[in-house]
C-alpha positions as CSV (number, residue, x, y, z in Angstrom):
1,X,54.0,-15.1,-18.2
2,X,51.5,-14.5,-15.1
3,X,49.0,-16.6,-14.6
4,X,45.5,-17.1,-16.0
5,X,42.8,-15.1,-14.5
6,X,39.9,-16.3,-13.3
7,X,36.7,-14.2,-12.9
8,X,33.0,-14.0,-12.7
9,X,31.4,-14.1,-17.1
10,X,29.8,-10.8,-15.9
11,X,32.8,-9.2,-15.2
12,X,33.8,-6.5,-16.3
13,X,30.9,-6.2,-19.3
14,X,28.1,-6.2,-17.3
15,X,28.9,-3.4,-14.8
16,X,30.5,-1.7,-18.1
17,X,27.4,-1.5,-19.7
18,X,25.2,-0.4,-16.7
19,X,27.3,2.6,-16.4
20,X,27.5,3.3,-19.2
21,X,23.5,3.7,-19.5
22,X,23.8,5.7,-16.1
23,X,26.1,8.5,-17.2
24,X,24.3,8.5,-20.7
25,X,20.9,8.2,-18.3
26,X,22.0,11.1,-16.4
27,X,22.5,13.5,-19.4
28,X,19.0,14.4,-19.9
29,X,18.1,15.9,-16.8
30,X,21.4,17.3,-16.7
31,X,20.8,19.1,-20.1
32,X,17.6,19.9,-18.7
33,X,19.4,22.2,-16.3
34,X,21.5,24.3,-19.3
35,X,18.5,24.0,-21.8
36,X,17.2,27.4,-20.4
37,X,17.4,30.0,-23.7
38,X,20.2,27.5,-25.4
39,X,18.9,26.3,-28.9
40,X,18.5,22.5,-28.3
41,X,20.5,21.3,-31.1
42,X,23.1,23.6,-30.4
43,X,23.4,22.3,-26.9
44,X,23.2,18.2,-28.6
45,X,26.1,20.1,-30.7
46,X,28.0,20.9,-27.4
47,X,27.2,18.2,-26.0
48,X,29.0,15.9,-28.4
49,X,31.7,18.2,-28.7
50,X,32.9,18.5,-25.0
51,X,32.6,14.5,-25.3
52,X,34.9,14.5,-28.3
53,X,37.5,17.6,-27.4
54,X,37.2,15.7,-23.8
55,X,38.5,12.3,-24.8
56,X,41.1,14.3,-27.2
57,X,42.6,15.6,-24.1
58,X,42.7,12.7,-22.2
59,X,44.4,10.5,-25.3
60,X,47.3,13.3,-25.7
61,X,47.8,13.3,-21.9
62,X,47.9,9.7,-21.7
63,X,50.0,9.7,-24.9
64,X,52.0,6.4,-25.8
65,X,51.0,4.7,-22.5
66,X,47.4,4.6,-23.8
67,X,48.1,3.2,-27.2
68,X,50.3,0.3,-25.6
69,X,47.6,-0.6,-23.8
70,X,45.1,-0.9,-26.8
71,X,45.3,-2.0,-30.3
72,X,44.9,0.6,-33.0
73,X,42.6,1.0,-36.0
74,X,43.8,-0.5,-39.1
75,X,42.8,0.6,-42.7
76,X,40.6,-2.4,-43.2
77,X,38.9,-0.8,-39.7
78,X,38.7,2.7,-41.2
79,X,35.4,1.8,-43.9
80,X,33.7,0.1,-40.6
81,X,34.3,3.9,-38.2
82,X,33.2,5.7,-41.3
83,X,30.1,4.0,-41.5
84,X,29.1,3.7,-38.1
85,X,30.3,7.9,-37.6
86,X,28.5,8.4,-40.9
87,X,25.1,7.0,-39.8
88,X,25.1,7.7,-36.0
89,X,27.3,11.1,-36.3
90,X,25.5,12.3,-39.6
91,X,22.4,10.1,-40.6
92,X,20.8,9.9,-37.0
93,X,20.7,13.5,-35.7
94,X,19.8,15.1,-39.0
95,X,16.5,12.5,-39.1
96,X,15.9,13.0,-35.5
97,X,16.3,16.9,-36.0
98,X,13.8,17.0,-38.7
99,X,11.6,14.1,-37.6
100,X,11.1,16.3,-34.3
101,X,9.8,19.5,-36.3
102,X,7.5,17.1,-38.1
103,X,6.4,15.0,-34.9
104,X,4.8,15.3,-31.5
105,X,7.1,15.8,-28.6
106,X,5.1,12.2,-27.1
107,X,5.3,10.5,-29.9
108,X,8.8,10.8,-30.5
109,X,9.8,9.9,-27.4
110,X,8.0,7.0,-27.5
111,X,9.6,6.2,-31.2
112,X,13.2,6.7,-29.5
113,X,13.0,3.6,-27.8
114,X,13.1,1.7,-30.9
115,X,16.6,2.4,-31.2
116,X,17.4,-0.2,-28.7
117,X,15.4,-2.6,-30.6
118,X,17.1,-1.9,-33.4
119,X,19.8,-2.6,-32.3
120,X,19.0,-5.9,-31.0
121,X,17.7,-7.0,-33.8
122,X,20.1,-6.0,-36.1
123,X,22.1,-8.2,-33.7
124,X,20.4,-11.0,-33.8
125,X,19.0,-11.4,-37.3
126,X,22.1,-10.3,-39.4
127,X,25.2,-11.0,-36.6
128,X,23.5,-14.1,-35.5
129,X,24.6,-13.2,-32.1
130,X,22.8,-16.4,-29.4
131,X,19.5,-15.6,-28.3
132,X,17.0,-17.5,-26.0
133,X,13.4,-16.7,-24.5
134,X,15.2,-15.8,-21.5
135,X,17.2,-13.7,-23.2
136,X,14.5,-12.3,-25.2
137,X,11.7,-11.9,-22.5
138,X,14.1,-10.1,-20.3
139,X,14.9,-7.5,-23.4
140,X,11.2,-6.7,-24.3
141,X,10.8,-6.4,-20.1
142,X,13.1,-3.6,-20.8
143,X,11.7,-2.3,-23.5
144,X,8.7,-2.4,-22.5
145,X,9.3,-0.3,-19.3
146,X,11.1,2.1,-21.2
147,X,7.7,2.8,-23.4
148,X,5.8,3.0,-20.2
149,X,8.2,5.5,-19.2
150,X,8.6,7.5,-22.1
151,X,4.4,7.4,-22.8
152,X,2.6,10.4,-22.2
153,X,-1.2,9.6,-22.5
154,X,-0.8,9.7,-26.0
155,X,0.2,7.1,-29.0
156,X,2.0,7.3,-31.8
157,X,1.2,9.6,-34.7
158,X,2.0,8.1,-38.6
159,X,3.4,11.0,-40.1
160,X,6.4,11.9,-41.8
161,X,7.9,13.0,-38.4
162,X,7.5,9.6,-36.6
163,X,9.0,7.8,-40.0
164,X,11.9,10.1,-39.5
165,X,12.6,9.2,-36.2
166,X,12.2,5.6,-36.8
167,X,15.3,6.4,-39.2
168,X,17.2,7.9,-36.7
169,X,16.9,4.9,-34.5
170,X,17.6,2.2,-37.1
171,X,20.5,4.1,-37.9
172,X,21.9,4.3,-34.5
173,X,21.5,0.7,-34.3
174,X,23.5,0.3,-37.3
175,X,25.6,2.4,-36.4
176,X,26.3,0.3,-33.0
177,X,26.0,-2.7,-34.7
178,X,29.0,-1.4,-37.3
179,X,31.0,-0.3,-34.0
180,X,30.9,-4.1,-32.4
181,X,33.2,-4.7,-35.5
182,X,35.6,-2.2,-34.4
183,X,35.6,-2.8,-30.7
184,X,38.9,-4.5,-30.1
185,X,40.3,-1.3,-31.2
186,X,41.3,2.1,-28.6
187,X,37.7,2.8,-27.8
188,X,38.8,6.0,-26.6
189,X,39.6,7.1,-30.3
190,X,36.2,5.6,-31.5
191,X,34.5,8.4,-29.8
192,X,36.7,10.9,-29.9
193,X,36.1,11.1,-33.5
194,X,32.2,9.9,-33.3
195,X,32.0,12.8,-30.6
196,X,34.0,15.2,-32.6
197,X,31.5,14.6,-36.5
198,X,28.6,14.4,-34.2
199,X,29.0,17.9,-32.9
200,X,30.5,19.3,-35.8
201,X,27.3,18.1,-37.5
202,X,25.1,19.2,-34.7
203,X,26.2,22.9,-34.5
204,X,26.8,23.6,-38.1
205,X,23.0,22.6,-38.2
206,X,22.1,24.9,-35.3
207,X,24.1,27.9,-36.7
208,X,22.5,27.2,-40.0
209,X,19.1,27.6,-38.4
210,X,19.9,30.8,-37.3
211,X,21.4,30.0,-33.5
212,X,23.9,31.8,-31.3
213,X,26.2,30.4,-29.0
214,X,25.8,30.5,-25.2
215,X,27.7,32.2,-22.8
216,X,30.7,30.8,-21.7
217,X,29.7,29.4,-18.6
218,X,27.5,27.5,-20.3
219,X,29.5,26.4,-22.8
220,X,32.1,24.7,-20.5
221,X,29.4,23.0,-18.5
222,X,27.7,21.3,-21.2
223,X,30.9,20.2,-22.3
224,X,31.6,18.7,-18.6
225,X,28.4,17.0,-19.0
226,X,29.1,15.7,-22.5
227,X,32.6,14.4,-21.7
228,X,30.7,12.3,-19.2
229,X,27.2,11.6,-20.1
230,X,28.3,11.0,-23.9
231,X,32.0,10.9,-23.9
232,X,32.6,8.3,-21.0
233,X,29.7,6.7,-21.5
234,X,30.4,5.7,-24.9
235,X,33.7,4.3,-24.5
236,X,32.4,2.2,-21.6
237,X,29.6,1.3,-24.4
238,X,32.2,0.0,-26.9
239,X,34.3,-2.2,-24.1
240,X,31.4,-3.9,-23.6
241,X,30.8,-4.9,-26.6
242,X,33.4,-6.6,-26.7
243,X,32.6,-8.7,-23.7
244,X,28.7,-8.8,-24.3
245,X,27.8,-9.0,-27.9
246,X,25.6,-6.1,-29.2
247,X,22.3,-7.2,-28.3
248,X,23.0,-7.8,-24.8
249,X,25.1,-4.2,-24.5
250,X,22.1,-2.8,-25.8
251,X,19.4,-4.1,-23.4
252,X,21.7,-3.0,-20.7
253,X,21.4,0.8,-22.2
254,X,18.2,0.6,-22.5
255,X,17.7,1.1,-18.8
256,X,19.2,4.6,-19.2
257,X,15.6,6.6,-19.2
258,X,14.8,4.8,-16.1
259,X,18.4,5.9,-14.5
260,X,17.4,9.6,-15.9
261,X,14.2,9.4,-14.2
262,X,15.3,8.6,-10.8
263,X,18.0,11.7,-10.9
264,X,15.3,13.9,-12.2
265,X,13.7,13.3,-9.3
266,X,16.9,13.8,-7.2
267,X,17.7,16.7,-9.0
268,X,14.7,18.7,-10.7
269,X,12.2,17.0,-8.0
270,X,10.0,15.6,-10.3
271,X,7.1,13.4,-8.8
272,X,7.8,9.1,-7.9
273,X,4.8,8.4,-10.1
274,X,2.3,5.3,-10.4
275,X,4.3,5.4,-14.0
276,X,7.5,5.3,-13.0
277,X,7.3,2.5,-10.7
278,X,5.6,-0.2,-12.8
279,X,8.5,0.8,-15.3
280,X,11.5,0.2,-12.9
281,X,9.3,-3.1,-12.2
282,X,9.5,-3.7,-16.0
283,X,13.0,-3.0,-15.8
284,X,14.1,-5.1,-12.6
285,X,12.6,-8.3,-14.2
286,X,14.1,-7.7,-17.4
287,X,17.5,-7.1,-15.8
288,X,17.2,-10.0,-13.4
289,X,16.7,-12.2,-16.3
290,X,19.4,-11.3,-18.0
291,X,22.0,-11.1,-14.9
292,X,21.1,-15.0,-14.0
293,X,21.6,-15.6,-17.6
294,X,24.4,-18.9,-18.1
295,X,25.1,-19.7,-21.4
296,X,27.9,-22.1,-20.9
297,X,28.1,-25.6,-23.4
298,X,31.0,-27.6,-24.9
299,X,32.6,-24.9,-28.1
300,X,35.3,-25.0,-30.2
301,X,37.8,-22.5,-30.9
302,X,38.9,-22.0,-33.9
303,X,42.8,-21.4,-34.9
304,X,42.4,-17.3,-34.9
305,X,45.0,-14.1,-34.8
306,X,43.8,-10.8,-34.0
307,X,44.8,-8.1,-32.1
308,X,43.1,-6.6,-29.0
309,X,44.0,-5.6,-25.3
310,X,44.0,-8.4,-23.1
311,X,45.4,-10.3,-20.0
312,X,47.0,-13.7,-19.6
313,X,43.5,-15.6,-19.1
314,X,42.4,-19.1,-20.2
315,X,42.3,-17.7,-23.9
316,X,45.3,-16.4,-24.2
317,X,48.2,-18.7,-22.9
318,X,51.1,-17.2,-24.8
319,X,54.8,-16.4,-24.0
320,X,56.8,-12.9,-23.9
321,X,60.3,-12.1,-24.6
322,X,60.6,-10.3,-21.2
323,X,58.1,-9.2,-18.5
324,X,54.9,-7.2,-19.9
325,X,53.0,-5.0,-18.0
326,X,49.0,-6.1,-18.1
327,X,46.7,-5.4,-19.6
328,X,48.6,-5.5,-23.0
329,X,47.7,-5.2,-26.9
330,X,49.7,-7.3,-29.7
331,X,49.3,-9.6,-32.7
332,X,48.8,-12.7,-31.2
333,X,48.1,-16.3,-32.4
334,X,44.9,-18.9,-30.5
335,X,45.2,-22.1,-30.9
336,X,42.4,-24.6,-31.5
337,X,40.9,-25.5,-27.9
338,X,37.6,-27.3,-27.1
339,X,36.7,-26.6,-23.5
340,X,33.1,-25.8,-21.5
341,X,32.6,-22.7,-19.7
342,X,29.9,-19.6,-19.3
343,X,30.2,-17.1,-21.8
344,X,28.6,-14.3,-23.6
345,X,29.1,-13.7,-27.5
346,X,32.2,-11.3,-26.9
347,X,35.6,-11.3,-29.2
348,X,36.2,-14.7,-28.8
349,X,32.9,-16.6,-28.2
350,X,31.1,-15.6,-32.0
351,X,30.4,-19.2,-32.5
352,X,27.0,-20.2,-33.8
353,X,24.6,-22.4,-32.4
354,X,23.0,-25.9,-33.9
């Protein structure tokens, strides 16, 4: 057995999450660069497509060397992926798409931030996950620059539209609030398939509405882009939950407009703004709160068998029949332990608090 590793409670969720919200950050203006005479829900179609078809390739490639590495989903995980595919593959873009026809452009991008707190307070209401003013402070600083950002002189209209795409974004938050409950499974299958129904769902909409597809060219770079922006980013998403909790995963997204912003500027040379700047101000105090975060108190662990991919750390002290390569994923058993240390709410640290 190797010895336990030692490493920083911010490592490796944190970075995890931050790029994930800078390849999912750096899909808009990316898109913005194919949208010219492509229907846009045909390119969100293609989008999620070259993200699924993309991490397809990779699994069969890696083949059984990527499922050693990971545990895979069970049948009791199968009603929890359907769900979570069902409302952030199905649910989501068919509100959004109609929500949009009904709404202001403005408005709605103002109404898409509300997905991240959605998602947090799904979180923290119904999963309980530990929250604090810090904590909460630094995810409305967040927030709140991601409005400022996103705010176009204009509010919010109460119309059909905007109820609609308040819809979508309490169903992506379910939806990533069902995948936390999944997360110690392969992520890389978790979006292959939520890539794959998203964009089956997406074009079969389009095509319905009477769109063609684009030209080749285009096709196989909005599929680079998805693989990346969507594809990537998601399964770097759904490792961090594991090693963040939900809420804190999603403040971290939450700073992808702001990440889309600055490589708008980079590469459609759009204007450094007034705007922009007391955003990423917003943004840098909210993210500074939550990076000098420490939780860290006497908890108990309860007696617990799971499976998940792992290394030989301070929570799992177990034996092999053999060398193992790390890290590894199998059934294994935790024993009761009582010690005092920094931690986030991840697989292991869902305890509650008096």
């Amino acid at each position: 057995m190797s010895e336990p590793h030692s490493h920083s409670h911010l490592w490796p969720g944190v970075p995890l999450a931050l790029g994930s919200a800078a390849l999912f950050g750096a899909t808009p203006p990316l898109s913005k660069l194919l949208l010219n005479g492509v229907n846009p829900f045909m390119l969100a179609g293609l989008l999620y497509l070259g993200a699924g078809l993309g991490l397809a390739l990779y699994r069969l490639l890696r083949g059984r060397q990527a499922a050693a590495g990971e545990a895979q989903l069970t049948a009791g995980d199968i009603p929890w992926l359907a769900l979570a595919i069902g409302m952030g593959g199905i649910i989501a873009p068919v509100l959004l798409m109609f929500g949009l026809t009904l709404n202001t452009a403005s408005s709605s991008a103002l109404l898409l931030n509300l997905e991240g707190l959605a998602t947090m307070a799904i979180a923290w209401l119904v999963y309980r996950e530990n929250v604090d003013r810090r904590l909460l402070f630094g995810a409305f600083a967040i927030l709140a620059g991601a409005v400022l950002l996103s705010w176009q002189g204009e509010g919010v209209a109460f119309n059909r539209g905007a109820l609609l795409v308040a819809g979508a974004c309490l169903a992506w938050g379910i939806d990533n609030n069902f995948t936390r409950r999944i997360s110690a499974t392969d992520p890389v299958v978790i979006a292959m398939l939520k890539g794959l129904v998203a964009g089956v769902v997406n074009v079969g909409l389009a095509l319905a509405g009477g769109a063609l597809f684009p030209p080749g060219s285009v096709i196989a770079a909005t599929a680079a882009v998805g693989f990346f922006g969507i594809g990537v980013s998601l399964v770097m998403f759904i490792v961090a939950l594991r090693h963040l909790g939900t809420a804190r995963t999603g403040a971290y997204c939450s700073l992808a407009p702001f990440i889309g912003a600055l490589l708008a500027i980079a590469i459609l040379g759009d204007a450094v703004t007034l705007k922009l700047a007391a955003a990423g101000l917003l943004m840098g105090v909210g993210l500074w709160l939550h990076l000098s975060e420490r939780h860290e108190h006497e908890h108990d662990h309860e007696e617990l068998e799971h499976e998940h991919s792992h290394v030989h750390d301070e929570h799992h002290q177990h034996h092999h029949d053999g060398p193992v390569s790390e890290p590894h994923s199998h059934w294994h058993r935790h024993a009761p332990m009582r010690h005092r240390h920094p931690h986030y709410p991840d697989l292991h640290h869902r305890h509650g608090h008096g």
